[in-house]
N, C-alpha and C positions, 0 to 999 in steps of 0.2 A: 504493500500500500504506500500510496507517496506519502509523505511526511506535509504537515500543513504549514504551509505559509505564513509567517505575520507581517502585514507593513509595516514599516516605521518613516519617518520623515529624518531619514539620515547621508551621509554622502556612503556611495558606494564600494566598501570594500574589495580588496583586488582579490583575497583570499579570506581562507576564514580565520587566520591568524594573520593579519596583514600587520605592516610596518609601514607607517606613512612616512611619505618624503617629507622635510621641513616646510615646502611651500602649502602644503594639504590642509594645516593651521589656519591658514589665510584664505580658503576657501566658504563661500555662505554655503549652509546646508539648506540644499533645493529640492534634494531626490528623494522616492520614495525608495527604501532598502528591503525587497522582501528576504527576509529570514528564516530558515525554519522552525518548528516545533523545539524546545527544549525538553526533551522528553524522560532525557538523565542527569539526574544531577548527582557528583559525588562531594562529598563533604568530608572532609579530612583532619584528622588528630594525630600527635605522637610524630610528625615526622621525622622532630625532636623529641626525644624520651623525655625532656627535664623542663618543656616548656608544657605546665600544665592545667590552662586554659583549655586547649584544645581536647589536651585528654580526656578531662572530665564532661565536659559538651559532649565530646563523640559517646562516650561512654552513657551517657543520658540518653542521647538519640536511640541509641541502641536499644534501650531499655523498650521501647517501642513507641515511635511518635505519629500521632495521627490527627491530621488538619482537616478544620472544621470548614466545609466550602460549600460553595453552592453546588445543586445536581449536576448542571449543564458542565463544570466546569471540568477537567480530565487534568489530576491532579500529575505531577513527576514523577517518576521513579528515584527516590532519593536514597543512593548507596550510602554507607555511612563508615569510612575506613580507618581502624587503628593504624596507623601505616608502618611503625616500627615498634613491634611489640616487645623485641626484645628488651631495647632501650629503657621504655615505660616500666617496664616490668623493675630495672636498674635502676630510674629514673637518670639515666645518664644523656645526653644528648646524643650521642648516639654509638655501637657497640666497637666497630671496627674502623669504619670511614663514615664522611658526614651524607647522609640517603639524600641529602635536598643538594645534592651535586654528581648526581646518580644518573641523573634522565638527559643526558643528551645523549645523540645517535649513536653514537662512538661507543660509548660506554652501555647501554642498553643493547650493542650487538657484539660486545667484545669478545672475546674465548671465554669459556666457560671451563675450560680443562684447569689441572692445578688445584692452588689454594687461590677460590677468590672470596674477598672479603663479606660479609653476610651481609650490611646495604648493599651490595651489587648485585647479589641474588636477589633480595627482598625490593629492588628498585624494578627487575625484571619480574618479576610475581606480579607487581604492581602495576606493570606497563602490559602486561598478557590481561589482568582484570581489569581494567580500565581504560586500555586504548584498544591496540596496537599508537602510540603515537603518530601523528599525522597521517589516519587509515580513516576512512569513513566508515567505521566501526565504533570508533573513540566514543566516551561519552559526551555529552554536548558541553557539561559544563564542569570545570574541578575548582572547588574552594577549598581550600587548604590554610589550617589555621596556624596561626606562631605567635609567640608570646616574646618582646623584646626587653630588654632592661634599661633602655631607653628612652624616654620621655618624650612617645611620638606621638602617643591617641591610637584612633583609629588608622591606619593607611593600608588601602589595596596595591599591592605591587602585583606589577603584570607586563609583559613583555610587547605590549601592541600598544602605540596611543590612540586607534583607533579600532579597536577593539568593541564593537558597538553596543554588546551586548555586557560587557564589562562595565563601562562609561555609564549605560543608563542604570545599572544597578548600585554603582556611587553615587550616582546623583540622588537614587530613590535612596540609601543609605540617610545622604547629608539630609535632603527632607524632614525623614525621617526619627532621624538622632539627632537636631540641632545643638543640641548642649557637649556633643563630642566633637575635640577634635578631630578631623579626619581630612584626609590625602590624597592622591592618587602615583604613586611614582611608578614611571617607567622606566623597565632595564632595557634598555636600546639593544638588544639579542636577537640574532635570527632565530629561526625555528629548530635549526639543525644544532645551535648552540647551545640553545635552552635548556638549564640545566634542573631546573627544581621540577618536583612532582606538581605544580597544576599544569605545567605544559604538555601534559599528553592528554589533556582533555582540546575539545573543539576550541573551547572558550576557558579562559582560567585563570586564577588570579591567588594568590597569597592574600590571606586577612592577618595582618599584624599588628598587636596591640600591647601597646607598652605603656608605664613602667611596669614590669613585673618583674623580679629575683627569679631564675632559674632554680625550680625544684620546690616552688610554694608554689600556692595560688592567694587570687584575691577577689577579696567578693567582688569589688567595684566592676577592676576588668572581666572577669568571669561574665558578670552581667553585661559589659557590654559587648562581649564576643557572642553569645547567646541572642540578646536583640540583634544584634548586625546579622547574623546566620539567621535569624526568622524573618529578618524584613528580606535578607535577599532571596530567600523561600518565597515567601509572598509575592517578590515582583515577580520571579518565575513561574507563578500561576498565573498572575494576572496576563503575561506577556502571553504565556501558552491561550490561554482564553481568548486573544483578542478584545482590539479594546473595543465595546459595544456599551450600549446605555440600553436598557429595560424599557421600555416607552410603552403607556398604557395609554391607548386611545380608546375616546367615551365615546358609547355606543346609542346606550337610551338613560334618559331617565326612567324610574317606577315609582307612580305616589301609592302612598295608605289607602289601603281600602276607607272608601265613604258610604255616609248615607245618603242617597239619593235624594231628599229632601232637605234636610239639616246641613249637609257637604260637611258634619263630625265626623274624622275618622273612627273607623270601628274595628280596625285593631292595631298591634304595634307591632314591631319588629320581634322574630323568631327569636326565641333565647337561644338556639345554637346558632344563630345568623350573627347575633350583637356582639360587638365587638371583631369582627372577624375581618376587617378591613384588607381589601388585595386576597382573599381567600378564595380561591376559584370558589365560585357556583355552578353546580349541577343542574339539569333539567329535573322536576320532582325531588329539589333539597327541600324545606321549611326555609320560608319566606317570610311570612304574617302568623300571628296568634291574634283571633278575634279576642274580644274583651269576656266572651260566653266560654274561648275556649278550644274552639276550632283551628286545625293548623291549616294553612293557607301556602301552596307549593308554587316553587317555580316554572313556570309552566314555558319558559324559553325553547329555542330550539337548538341552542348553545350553550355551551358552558361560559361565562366569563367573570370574570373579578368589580367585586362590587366593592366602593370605595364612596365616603359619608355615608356612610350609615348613619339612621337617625340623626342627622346633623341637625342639632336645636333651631339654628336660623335657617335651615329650609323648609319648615312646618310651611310658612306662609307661602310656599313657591313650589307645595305640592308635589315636592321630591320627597320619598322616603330613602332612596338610594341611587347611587347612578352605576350603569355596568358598561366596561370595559372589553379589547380587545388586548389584550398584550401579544408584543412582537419585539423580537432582538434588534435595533439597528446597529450597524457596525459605521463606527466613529473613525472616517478619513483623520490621514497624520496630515496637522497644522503648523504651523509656525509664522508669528509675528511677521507681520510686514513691515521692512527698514527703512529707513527714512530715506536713502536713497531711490526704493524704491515707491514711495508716497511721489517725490519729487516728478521721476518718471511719468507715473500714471498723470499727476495733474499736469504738467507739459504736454503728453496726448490730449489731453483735454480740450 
């Protein structure tokens, strides 16, 4: 099955780890980019045994995490990987050689005969479960968490500045966490150079967050490694979902039953009707309760979503409820119009 598309209003990437030239900076974003699905995401701890943030994160996830979404929505497949257990297990950074200098080409196809170090095997385990590296195979997306003893905040490091699907989950980050500091730093590395574990996913980034001491943890950071990995869960649904708005179009009004001479209504709204605002309605739910007692059915030939209900100020305007059609629209990618282009259009003018 093909993989679904998402638009975005981005400039076009040359590959799916692209390196932009310096002049690319200086370009306005015109284009729409379609994208694929994100349909894997891996979430990564331990890279470092002694950074342990991430440990305890991954190790929660693990525990078994399940997001509360809407039906329509088709959630990721979220991997969840200890990635150097030895170490953790040590709590040492790492047992032989350092595993986040593991994954470039060279090294992920080197001999295997001999004594080789156990990050080179454990970087190759990790690149058989998670890529093949630069295979369309790979997972779509690798976060990989580290812990710094440096006083940086939040920063994502990642090897593309344009990166699109990187960039927009920073930005959704900074939104998101205003009260953190946070970054974006780029290691100017080709793909064949790349040497840390997010570079074998499609898309992938280092989350690093410091200050922390090697070999504690701390509430603070803890929590904000935890938010940072929910919110960029989040945008990866949303992104998978498409961006669309809900749009309930009103169909009829329906007033209270009256009496033909008096025009007193003669009953009220259903008790399992009240309250139930945006609640589909069925044909033959409960509608009205006369005042005698009598249940009073929907007699539609459709199902749709009734919304004011009993609304006190429409008594006089002989609405008891109004019913709806709901439909998905899909919300085209936007972007401000620049003042050089204002100037433009009012010249055609």
């Amino acid at each position: 099955m093909r993989k679904k598309e998402i638009n975005f209003l981005l400039h076009r990437p040359s590959s799916s780890r692209p390196v932009c030239p310096p002049a690319l900076a200086q370009m306005e974003v015109d284009e729409v980019v379609r994208l694929p699905r994100l349909s894997r995401v891996a979430v990564c701890g331990g890279t470092h045994g002694n950074e342990l943030s991430g440990v305890y994160l991954v190790r929660e996830l693990l525990k078994g995490r399940k997001q509360v979404m809407e039906e329509e929505e088709r959630p990721p497949s979220v991997l969840t990987v200890l990635a150097n257990p030895r170490a953790v297990q040590q709590c040492r950074r790492y047992i032989d050689t350092d595993l986040n200098r593991c994954f470039t080409h060279a090294a992920l196809k080197g001999p295997s005969s001999g004594p080789v170090p156990y990050e080179t095997t454990r970087s190759r385990e990790l690149n058989a479960a998670l890529g093949p590296k630069g295979s369309p195979g790979a997972v779509e997306l690798v976060c990989d968490l580290h812990n710094t003893t440096a006083n940086m905040g939040l920063c994502l490091i990642a090897y593309s500045d344009c990166d699109w699907i990187c960039l927009h989950i920073f930005r959704h980050l900074q939104r998101k966490m205003p009260d953190v500091p946070m970054r974006y730093i780029h290691f100017d590395v080709s793909n064949k150079e790349s040497y840390s574990l997010d570079s074998v996913g499609k898309h992938g980034f280092a989350m690093e967050i410091g200050p922390q001491p090697h070999g504690v943890v701390r509430s603070d950071v803890y929590a904000a490694m935890k938010a940072g990995v929910q919110h960029m869960l989040d945008w990866v649904c949303f992104f998978n979902s498409g961006e669309y708005v809900d749009v309930f179009t009103m169909i009829k009004h329906i007033d209270y039953p009256r009496d033909g001479e008096t025009r007193n209504i003669t009953a009220a709204i259903h008790p399992q009707l009240q309250d139930r605002d945006f609640c589909l309605l069925h044909p033959e739910d409960p509608l009205f309760q006369t005042f005698s007692g009598e249940t009073l059915r929907y007699k539609g030939s459709e199902a749709l979503y009734p919304f004011f209900i009993n609304e006190c100020a429409y008594y006089e305007k002989g609405i008891a409820l109004s019913l709806a059609r709901k439909r998905r629209v899909m919300v085209p990618a936007i972007r401000v119009q620049t003042e050089r282009e204002e100037e433009e259009e009012e010249e055609e003018e």
